[in-house]
SERO-4910 file (N, C-alpha, C, O; in steps of 0.05 Angstrom, whole numbers):
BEGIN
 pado doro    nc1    nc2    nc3   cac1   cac2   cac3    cc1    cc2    cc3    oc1    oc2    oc3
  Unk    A    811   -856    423    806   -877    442    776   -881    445    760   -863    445
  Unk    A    771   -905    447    739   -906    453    738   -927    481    752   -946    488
  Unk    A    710   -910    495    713   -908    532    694   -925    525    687   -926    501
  Unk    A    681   -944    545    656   -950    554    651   -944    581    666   -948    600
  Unk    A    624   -931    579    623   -915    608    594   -926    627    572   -921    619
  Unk    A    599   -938    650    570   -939    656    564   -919    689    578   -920    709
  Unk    A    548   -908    686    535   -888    712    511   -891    727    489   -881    723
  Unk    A    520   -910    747    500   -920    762    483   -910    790    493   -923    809
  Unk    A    461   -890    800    455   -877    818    430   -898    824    416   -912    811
  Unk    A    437   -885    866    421   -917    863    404   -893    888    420   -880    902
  Unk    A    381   -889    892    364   -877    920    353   -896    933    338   -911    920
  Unk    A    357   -902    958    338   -921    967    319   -908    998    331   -892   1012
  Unk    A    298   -914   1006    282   -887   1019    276   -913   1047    279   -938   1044
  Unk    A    269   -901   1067    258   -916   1089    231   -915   1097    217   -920   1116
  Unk    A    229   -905   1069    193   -899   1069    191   -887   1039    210   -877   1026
  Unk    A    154   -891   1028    142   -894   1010    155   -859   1005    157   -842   1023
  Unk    A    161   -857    977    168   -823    978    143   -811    971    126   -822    958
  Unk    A    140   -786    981    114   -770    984    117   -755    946    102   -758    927
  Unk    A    140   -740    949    142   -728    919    177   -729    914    193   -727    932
  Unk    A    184   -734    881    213   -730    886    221   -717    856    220   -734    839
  Unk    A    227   -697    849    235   -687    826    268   -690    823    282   -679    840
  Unk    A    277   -701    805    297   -693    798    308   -687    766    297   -696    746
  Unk    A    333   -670    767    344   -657    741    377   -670    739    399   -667    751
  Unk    A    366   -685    718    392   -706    699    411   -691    684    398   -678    667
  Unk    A    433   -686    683    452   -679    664    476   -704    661    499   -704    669
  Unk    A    462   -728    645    472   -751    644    486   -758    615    503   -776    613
  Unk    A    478   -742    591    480   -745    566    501   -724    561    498   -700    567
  Unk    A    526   -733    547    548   -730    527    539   -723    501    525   -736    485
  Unk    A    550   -700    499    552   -697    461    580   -696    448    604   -695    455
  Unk    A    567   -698    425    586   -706    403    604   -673    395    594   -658    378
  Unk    A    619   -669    404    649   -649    394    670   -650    386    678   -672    379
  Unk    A    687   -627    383    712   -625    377    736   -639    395    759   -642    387
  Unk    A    728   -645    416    733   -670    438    732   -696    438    747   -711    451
  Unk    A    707   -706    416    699   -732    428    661   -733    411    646   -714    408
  Unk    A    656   -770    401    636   -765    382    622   -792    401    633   -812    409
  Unk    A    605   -787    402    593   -812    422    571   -826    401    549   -820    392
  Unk    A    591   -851    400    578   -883    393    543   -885    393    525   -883    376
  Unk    A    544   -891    421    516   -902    429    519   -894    462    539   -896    475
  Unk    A    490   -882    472    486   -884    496    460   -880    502    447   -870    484
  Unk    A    446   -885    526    422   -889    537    414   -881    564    430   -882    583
  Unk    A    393   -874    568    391   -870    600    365   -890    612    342   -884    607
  Unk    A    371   -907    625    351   -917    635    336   -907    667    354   -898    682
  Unk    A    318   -906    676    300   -907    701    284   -923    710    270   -935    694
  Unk    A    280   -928    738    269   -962    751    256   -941    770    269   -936    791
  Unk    A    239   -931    768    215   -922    797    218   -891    793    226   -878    812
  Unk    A    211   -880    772    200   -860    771    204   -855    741    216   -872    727
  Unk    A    190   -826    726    193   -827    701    196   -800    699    194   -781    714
  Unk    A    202   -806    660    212   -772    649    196   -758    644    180   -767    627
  Unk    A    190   -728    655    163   -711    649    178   -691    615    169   -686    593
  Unk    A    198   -689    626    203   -671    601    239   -680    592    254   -696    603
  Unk    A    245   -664    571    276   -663    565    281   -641    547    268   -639    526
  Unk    A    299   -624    552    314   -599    537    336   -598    533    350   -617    539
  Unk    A    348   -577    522    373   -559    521    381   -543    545    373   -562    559
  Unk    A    385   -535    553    389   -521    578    410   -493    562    419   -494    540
  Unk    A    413   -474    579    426   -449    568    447   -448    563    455   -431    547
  Unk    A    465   -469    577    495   -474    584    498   -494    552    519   -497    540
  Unk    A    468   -507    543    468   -520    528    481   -552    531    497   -561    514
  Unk    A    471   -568    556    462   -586    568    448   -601    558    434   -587    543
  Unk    A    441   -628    555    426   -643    549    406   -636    586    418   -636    607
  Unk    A    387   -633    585    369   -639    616    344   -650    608    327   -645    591
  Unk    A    347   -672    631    318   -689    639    299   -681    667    312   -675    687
  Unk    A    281   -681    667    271   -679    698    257   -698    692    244   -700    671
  Unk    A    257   -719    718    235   -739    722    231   -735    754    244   -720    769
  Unk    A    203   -757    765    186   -744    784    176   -783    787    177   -803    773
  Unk    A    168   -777    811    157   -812    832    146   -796    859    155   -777    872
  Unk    A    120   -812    859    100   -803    880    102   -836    889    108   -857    877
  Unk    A     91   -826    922     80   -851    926     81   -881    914     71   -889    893
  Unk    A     95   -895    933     95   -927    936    128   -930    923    133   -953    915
  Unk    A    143   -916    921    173   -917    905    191   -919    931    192   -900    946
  Unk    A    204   -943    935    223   -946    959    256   -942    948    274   -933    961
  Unk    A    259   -951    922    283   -951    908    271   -934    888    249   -931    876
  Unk    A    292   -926    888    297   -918    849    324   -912    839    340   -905    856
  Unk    A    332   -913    812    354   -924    794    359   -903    778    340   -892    766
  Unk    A    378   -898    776    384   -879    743    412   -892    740    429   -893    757
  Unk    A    413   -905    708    433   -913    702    434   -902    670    415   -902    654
  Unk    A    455   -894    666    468   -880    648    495   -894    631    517   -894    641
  Unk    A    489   -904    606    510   -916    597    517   -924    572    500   -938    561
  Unk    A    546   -919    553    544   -919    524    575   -920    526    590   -921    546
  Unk    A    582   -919    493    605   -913    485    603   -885    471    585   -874    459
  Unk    A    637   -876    478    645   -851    465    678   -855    457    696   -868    469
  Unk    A    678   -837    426    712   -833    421    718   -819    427    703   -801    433
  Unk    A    742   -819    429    755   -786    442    777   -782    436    795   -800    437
  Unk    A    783   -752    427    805   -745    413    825   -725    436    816   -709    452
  Unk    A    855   -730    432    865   -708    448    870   -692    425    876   -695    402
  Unk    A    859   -657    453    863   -636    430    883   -624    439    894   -609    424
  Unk    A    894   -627    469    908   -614    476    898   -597    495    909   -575    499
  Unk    A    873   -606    509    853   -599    520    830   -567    508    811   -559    522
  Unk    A    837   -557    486    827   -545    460    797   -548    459    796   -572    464
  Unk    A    781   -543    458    751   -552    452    737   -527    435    715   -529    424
  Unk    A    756   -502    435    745   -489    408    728   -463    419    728   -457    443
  Unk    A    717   -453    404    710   -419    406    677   -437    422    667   -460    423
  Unk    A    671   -414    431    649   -409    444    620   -407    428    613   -394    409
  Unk    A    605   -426    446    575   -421    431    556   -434    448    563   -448    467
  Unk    A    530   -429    439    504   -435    467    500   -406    458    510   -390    442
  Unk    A    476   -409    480    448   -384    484    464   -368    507    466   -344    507
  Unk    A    477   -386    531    493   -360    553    511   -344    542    530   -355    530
  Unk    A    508   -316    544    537   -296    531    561   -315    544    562   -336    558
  Unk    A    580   -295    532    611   -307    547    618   -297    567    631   -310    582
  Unk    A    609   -260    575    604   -251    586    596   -261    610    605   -249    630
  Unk    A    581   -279    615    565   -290    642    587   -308    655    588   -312    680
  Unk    A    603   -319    636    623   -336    653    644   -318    662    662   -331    672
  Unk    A    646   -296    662    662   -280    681    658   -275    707    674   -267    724
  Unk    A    630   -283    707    622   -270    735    616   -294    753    608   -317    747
  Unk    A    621   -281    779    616   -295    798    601   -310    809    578   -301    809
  Unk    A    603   -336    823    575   -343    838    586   -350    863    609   -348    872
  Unk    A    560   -361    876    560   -367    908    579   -383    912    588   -382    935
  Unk    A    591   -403    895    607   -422    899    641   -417    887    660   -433    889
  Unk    A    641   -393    877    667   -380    863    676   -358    868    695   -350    855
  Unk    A    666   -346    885    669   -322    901    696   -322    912    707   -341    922
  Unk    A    704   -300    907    727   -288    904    736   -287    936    723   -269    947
  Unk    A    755   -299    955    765   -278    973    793   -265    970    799   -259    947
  Unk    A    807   -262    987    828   -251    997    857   -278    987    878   -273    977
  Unk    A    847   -303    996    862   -327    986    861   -324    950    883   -322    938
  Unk    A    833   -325    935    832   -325    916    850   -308    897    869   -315    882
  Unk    A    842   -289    901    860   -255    884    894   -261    893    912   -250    879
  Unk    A    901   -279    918    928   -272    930    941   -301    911    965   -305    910
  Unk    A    923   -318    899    930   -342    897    928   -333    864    945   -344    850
  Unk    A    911   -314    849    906   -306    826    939   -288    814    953   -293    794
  Unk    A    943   -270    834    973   -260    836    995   -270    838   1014   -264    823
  Unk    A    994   -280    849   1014   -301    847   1025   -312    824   1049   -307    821
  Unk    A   1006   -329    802   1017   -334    784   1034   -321    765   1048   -335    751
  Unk    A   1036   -289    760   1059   -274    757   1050   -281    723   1030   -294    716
  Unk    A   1074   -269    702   1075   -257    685   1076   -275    663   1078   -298    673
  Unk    A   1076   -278    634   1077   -295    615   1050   -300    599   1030   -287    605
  Unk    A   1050   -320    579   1024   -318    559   1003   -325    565   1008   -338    585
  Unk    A    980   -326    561    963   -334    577    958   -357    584    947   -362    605
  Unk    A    967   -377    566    973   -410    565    982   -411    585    969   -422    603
  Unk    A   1011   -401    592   1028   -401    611   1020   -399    638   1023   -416    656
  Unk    A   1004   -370    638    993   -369    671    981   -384    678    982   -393    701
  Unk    A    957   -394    651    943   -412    664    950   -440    670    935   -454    684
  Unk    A    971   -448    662    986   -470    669    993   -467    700    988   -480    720
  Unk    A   1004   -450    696   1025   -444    720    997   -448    757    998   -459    779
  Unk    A    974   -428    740    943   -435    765    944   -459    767    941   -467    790
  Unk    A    947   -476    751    924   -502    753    955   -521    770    949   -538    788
  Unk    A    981   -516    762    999   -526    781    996   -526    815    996   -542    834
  Unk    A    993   -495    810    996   -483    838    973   -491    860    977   -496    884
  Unk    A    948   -492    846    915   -508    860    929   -536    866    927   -546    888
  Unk    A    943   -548    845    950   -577    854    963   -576    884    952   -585    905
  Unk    A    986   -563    881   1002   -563    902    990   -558    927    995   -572    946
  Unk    A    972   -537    926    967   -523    964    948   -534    959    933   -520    972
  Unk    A    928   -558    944    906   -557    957    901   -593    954    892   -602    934
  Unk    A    911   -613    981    902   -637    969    879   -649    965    858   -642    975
  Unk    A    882   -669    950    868   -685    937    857   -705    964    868   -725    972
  Unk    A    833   -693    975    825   -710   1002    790   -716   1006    777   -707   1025
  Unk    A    784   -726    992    745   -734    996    738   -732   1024    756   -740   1039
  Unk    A    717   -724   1035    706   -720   1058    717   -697   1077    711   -695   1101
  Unk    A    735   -679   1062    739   -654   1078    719   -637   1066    722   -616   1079
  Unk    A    700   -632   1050    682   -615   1036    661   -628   1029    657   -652   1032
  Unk    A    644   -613   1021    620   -625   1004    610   -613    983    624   -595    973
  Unk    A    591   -617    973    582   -604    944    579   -581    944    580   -570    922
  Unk    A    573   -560    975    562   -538    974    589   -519    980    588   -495    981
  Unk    A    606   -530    983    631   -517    996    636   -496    975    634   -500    950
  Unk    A    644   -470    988    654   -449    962    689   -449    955    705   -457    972
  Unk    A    696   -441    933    721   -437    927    748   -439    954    765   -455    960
  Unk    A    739   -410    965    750   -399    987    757   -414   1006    780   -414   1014
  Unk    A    733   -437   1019    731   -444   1040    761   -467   1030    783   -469   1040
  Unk    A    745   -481   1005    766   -502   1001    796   -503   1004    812   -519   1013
  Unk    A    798   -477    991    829   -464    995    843   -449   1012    867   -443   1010
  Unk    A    826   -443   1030    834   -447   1063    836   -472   1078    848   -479   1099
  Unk    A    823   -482   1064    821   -518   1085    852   -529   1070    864   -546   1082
  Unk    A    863   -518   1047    881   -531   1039    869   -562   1024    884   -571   1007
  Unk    A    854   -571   1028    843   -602   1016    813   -604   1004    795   -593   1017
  Unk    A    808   -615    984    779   -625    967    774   -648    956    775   -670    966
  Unk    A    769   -643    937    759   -661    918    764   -650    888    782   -634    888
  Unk    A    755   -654    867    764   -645    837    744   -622    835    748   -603    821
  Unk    A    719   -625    852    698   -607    843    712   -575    864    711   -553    853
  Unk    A    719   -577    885    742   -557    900    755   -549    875    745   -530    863
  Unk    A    777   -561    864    796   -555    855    794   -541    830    808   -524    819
  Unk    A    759   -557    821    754   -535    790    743   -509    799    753   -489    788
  Unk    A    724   -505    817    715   -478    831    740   -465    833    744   -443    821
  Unk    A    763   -481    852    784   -453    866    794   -446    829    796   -422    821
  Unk    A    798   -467    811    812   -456    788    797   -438    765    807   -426    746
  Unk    A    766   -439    776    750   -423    760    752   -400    768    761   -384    752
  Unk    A    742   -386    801    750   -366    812    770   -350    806    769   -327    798
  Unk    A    792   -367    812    826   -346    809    819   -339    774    811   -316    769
  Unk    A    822   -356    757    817   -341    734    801   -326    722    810   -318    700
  Unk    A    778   -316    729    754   -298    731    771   -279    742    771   -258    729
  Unk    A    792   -281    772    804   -248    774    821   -243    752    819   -222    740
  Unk    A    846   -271    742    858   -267    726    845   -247    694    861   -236    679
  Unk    A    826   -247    692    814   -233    672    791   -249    642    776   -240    624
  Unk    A    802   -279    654    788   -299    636    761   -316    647    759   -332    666
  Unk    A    737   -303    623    714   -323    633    725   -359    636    744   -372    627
  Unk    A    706   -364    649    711   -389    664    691   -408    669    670   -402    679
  Unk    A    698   -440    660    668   -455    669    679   -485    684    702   -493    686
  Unk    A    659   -495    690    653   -512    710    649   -543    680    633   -542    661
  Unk    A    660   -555    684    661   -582    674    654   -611    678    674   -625    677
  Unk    A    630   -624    682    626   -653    690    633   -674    673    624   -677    650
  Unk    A    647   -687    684    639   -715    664    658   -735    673    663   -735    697
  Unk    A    672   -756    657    682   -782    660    714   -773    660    721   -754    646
  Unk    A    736   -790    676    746   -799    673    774   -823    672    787   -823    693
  Unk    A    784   -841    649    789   -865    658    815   -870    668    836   -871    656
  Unk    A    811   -872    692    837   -878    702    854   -900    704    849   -921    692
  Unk    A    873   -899    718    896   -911    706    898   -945    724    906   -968    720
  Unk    A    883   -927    750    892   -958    762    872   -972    770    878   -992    784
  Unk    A    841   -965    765    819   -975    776    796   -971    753    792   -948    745
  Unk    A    781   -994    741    760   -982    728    741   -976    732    731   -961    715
  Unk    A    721   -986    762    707   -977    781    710   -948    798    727   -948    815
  Unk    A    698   -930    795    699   -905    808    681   -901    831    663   -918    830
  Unk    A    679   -885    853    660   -871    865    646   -846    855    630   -834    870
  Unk    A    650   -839    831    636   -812    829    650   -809    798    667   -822    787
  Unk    A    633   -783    787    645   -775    766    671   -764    764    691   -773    774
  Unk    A    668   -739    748    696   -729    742    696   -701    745    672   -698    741
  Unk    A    706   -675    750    702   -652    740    728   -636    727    748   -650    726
  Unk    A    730   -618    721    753   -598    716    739   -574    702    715   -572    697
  Unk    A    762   -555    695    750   -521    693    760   -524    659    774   -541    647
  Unk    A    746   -501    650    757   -491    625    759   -460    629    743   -447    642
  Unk    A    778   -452    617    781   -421    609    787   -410    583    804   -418    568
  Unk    A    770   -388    579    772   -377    552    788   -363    540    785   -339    542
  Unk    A    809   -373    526    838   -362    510    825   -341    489    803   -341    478
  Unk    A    841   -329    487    834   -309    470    849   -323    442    872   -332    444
  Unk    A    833   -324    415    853   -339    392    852   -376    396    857   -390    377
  Unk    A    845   -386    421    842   -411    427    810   -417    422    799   -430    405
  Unk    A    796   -399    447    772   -408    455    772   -420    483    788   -410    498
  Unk    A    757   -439    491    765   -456    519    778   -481    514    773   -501    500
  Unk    A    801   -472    536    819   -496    541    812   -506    566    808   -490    584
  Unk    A    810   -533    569    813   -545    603    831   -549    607    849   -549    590
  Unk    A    836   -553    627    851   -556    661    835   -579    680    811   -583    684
  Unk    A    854   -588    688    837   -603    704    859   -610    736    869   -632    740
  Unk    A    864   -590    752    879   -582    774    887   -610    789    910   -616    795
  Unk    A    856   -632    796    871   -655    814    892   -667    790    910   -683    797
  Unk    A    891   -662    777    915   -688    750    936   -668    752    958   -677    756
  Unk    A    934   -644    752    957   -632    739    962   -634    712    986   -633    704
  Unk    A    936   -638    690    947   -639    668    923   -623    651    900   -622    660
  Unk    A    929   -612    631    899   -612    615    885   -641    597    897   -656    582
  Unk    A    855   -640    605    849   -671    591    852   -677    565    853   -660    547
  Unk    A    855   -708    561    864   -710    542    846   -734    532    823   -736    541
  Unk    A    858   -754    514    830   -777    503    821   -790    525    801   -804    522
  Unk    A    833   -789    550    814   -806    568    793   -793    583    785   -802    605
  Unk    A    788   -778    576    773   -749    590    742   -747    567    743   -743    543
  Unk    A    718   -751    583    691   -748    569    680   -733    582    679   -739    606
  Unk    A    669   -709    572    654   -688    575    624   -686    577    611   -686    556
  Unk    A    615   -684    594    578   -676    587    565   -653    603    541   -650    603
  Unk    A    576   -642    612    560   -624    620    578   -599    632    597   -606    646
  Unk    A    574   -570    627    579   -551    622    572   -521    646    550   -516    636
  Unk    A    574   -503    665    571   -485    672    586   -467    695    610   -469    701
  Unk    A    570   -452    706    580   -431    712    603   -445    746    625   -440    756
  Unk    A    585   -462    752    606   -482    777    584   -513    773    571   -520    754
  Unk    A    586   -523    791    578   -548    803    549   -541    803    539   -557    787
  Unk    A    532   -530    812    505   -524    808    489   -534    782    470   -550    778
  Unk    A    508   -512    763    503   -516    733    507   -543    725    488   -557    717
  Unk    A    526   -550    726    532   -569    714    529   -607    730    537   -627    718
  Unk    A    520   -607    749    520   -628    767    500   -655    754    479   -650    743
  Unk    A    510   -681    758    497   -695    737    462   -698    752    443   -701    736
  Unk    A    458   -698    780    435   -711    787    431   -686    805    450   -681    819
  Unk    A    416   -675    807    408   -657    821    370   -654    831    355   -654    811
  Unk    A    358   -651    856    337   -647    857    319   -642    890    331   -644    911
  Unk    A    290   -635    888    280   -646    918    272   -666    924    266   -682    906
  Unk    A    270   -671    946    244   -693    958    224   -681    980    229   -665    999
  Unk    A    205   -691    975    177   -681    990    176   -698   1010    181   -721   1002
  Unk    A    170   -696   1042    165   -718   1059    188   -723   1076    209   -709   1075
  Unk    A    183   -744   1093    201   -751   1114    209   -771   1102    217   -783   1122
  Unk    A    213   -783   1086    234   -822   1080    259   -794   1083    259   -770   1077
  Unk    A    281   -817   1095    302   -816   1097    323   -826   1072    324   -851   1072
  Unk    A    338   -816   1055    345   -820   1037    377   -834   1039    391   -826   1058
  Unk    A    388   -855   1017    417   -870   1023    418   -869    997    399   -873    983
  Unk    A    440   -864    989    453   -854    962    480   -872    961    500   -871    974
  Unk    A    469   -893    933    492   -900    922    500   -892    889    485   -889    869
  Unk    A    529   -889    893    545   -890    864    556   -903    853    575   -914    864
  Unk    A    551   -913    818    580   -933    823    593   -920    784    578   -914    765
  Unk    A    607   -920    785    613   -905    764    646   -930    751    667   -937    762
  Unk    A    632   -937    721    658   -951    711    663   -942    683    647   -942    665
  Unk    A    698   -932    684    705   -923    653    721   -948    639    732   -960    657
  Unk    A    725   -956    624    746   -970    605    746   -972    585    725   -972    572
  Unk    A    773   -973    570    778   -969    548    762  -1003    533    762  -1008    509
***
């Protein structure tokens, strides 16, 4: 299938910004998933100081605007193909061990819900259990925007019973980290069925099969992704992997828009 995707972030300030750094994880690569066409990143009121690889093995930008910037723009946008693998994406590689995705962070931390919710899933292949997690996250935990926010941890979410996709990949990264399988955090696109205009990106989890490599999950669908599903960015939770991330220096008061469109 080939997507066209556009990712539109819009800042607008109530005053001249004093300093503003931010870190882009806006760029898609080409995988065992999916081979991307053409894409671009543009910026309107501030610029790019540098661009890397990142450890997770990320495309990352940081750009920076001083003084006299009231707006500024990051728009992000191209075509990509995409193959279903069966949500499959293959053995492991990058500069992070595999090892590191076992372990925990501030946002995947294990409680008492987690391990009881990890148990739960009971006996069978590992395909299986992990099927069986990514059901069970669907079920107890709905699909509700504005009960959480970005910083929310696993736990909290799955006590609140309700999130967002980025909830739902934490609570499914967590439980499988007890389950015994490293685990990662997933950003990116995708196109849905009844709207081509979005509020936000996309996320879901992957876990590492032994003989597979990482397979995703993606808990709000209930399904693992498939060709409508574009991938760009990769880690340990939402931290790692988050498309716009950064500070601001000063008092302007900041208004944040999104507008995010997939179609085939």
């Amino acid at each position: 299938m080939r997507l066209k995707i556009t990712h539109r972030t819009e800042y607008r300030y109530d005053a001249p910004v004093q300093y503003l750094l931010q870190r882009l994880r806006l760029l898609p690569l080409s995988g065992p998933t999916q081979t991307v066409v053409s894409w671009a990143i543009k910026i309107d009121g501030a610029r790019e100081e540098v661009r890397f690889t990142d450890h997770f093995g990320n495309d990352t930008r940081l750009v920076s605007a001083e003084g006299g910037h009231n707006i500024i723009t990051v728009e992000a946008a191209g075509e990509v193909t995409t193959r279903d693998t069966a949500g499959v994406s293959g053995p492991h590689h990058g500069f992070a061990p595999l090892w590191l995705f076992a372990q925990e962070t501030q946002l995947t931390t294990a409680g008492d819900g987690i391990r009881q919710l990890a148990t739960s899933v009971g006996e069978g292949t590992d395909i299986e259990r992990l099927h069986r997690l990514m059901m069970t996250i669907r079920e107890r935990v709905d699909y509700k925007p504005g009960t959480t926010s970005a910083v929310t941890p696993a736990e909290e979410a799955l006590t609140l019973k309700a999130g967002v996709c980025q909830d739902h990949s934490h609570i499914f990264a967590a439980a499988a980290r007890v389950m015994g399988f490293p685990a990662r955090y997933v950003s990116g696109y995708l196109m849905m069925d009844v709207s081509v205009e979005q509020a936000a990106s996309h996320a879901w989890a992957e876990a590492h099969v032994a003989g597979l490599g990482w397979v995703a999950f993606d808990p709000a669908n209930g399904i693992s992704p498939d060709e409508r599903y574009v991938r760009v960015a990769t880690g340990r939770d939402y931290r790692d992997a988050s498309p716009v991330s950064g500070i601001l220096l000063g008092q302007a008061q900041e208004k944040l828009a999104v507008t995010v469109t997939v179609e085939q």
